[in-house]
C-alpha positions, 0 to 999 in steps of 0.5 A: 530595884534590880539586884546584882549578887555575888556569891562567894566562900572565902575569896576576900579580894574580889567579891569585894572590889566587884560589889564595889565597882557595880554600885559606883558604875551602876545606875541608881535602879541596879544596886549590888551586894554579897548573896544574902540567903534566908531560905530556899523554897522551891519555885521561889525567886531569889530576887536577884536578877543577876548572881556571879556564882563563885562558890557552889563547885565545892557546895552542893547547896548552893548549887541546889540553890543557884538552879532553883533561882535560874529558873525563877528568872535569875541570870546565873553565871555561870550557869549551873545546869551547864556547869554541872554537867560539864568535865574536862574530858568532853570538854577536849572532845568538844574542842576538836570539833571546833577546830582549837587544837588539844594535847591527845587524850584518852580516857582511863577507867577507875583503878577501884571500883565504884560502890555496888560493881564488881568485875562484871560491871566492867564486862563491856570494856572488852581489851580496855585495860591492855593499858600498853596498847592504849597508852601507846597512842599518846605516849610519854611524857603524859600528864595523868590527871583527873576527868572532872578535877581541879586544883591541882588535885591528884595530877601526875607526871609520867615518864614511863610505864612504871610510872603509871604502874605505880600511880594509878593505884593511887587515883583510887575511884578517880576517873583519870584522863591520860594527856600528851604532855606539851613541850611549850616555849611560851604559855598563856592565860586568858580570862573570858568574860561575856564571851567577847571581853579577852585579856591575854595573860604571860603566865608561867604555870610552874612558879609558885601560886603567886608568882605565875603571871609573869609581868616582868617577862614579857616581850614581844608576842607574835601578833599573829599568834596573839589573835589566833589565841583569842579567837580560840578563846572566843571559839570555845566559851561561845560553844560552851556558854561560859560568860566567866572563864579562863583559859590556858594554851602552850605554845609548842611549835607556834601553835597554842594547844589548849590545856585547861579550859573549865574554870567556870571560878578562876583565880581572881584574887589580886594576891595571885593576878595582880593589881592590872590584872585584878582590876581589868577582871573587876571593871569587866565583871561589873560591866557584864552584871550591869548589863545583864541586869539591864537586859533581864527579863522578868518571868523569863529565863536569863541564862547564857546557853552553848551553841553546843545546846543550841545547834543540838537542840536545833538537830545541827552539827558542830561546824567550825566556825569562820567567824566567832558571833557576837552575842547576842545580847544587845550590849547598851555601852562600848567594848573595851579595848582588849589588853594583852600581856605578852611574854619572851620565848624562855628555854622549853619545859613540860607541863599540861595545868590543871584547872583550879 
């Protein structure tokens, strides 16, 4: 019997319908359930063949725990030894090499510094904090936000340079980044799901929480601008190896900036998505644990690994690619059909979002 785990805090929505759907799709030697956790020993297997992990961003434990499972065989997703190395700021360095366009960022040292360093720890960023100078090649409005946050957390708007005088005192030990701000006239976003399952999402980022996928606004999206999007999707979970993601763009100028890609957990609550969208991510994510299951090998690791680690292991460069690969996972039933949500062109306003 293989087992299928999901492992979650206190989304009461999701984990739920998912347990739900791979025991009623699954066959009868592949069964589902919430993680059940008794003990963690080194080198000891969890005997899980498959874990979603949506929990261990906000604790360390589990994420001590999902590794050790990983490598006795466990396929994570996502996996944790990427996800607790990845930030957004390589994560937009990344994105230039691979040819999806970014807002301009840079990146800002801690206004505070961190335990045991003084001024002299900072003596290699020689002219660094001549802040008009560095600032001045983004300009404003910028969005300041931190380098590895999420959640909307210490995100500030910036008009001027008052502005940043006066707010990153306030980002204390934080390493920030400083981000054009994009002037968008239509916003998506998209979950990605085993690196080829894209659902394209309208999604208005200053409603409130539950209000932002905006249904009742959409309209018809260029079909053009619609496989540009997901092929930069694809683009970007491929080099990452995130099999659960979101991913945002503003479109500005009819070119869809990528604003937030790190989301190795998003918002899957049916409250906050909505019912097609929740059931759409519910039925996509049993179909990858089932067949991830299926395809788990024993003794061996399961995880989903980048081309960005691959083509570094392999001493290869990060060309753009012509044509986003497959996985390479043999896949045992039919694609689904892509859905998408398309939104009209409302009057322009500001925003980079943050990743939850």
């Amino acid at each position: 019997m293989k087992k299928i785990g999901i492992l979650h805090g206190k989304e009461n929505t999701f984990p739920q319908a998912f347990v739900e759907a791979v025991n009623k799709k699954a066959p009868k030697n592949i069964i589902a359930e919430p993680v059940q956790i008794e003990r963690v020993a080194q080198g000891e297997s969890s005997g899980y063949a498959v874990i979603i992990d949506r929990i261990s961003q906000d604790v360390p434990f589990y994420k001590a725990y999902l590794k050790n499972a990983a490598l006795c065989d466990t396929a994570v997703i996502n996996n944790p030894f990427w996800w607790s190395a990845d930030e957004k700021f390589f994560n937009n360095a990344l994105a230039t090499q691979i040819g999806v366009p970014v807002p301009k960022t840079i990146l800002l040292p801690s206004h505070v510094f961190p335990p045991d360093t003084n001024e002299n720890s900072f003596r290699n960023l020689f002219g660094y904090f001549k802040w008009e100078a560095n600032i001045e090649t983004i300009g404003f409005p910028a969005f300041m936000k931190p380098h590895a946050g999420g959640g909307w957390k210490s995100v500030y708007k910036l008009n001027h340079m008052g502005d940043f005088y006066a707010k990153h005192p306030q980002t204390g030990q934080l390493v920030m980044l400083f981000q054009e701000a994009i002037e968008f006239t239509d916003y998506f976003r998209c979950y990605c799901l085993d690196r080829q399952y894209v659902r394209i999402m309208a999604y208005e980022p200053r409603n409130p929480h539950h209000l932002r996928y905006v249904k009742e606004n959409a309209g018809q999206a260029n079909k053009k601008l619609m496989e540009t999007i997901k092929d930069y999707v694809l683009r970007l979970n491929h080099a990452l190896g995130y099999d659960f993601n979101t991913v945002e763009f503003a479109v500005r100028d009819g070119v869809p900036y990528a604003i937030d890609f790190c989301n190795p957990a998003p918002d899957a609550d049916v409250h906050s998505v909505g019912q097609e969208n929740f059931d759409w991510v519910v039925e996509t994510a049993a179909k990858m644990a089932i067949d991830r299951a299926k395809s788990h090998k024993a003794g061996q690791s399961n995880l989903t690994w980048g081309t960005y680690i691959q083509n570094s292991v392999a001493g290869m460069g990060m060309s753009v690619p012509q044509e986003t690969p497959a996985p390479k996972t043999k896949k045992t039933t039919a694609k689904p059909k892509e859905e998408t949500t398309e939104k009209k062109t409302p009057a322009k306003r500001t925003t980079t979002k943050k990743a939850e």
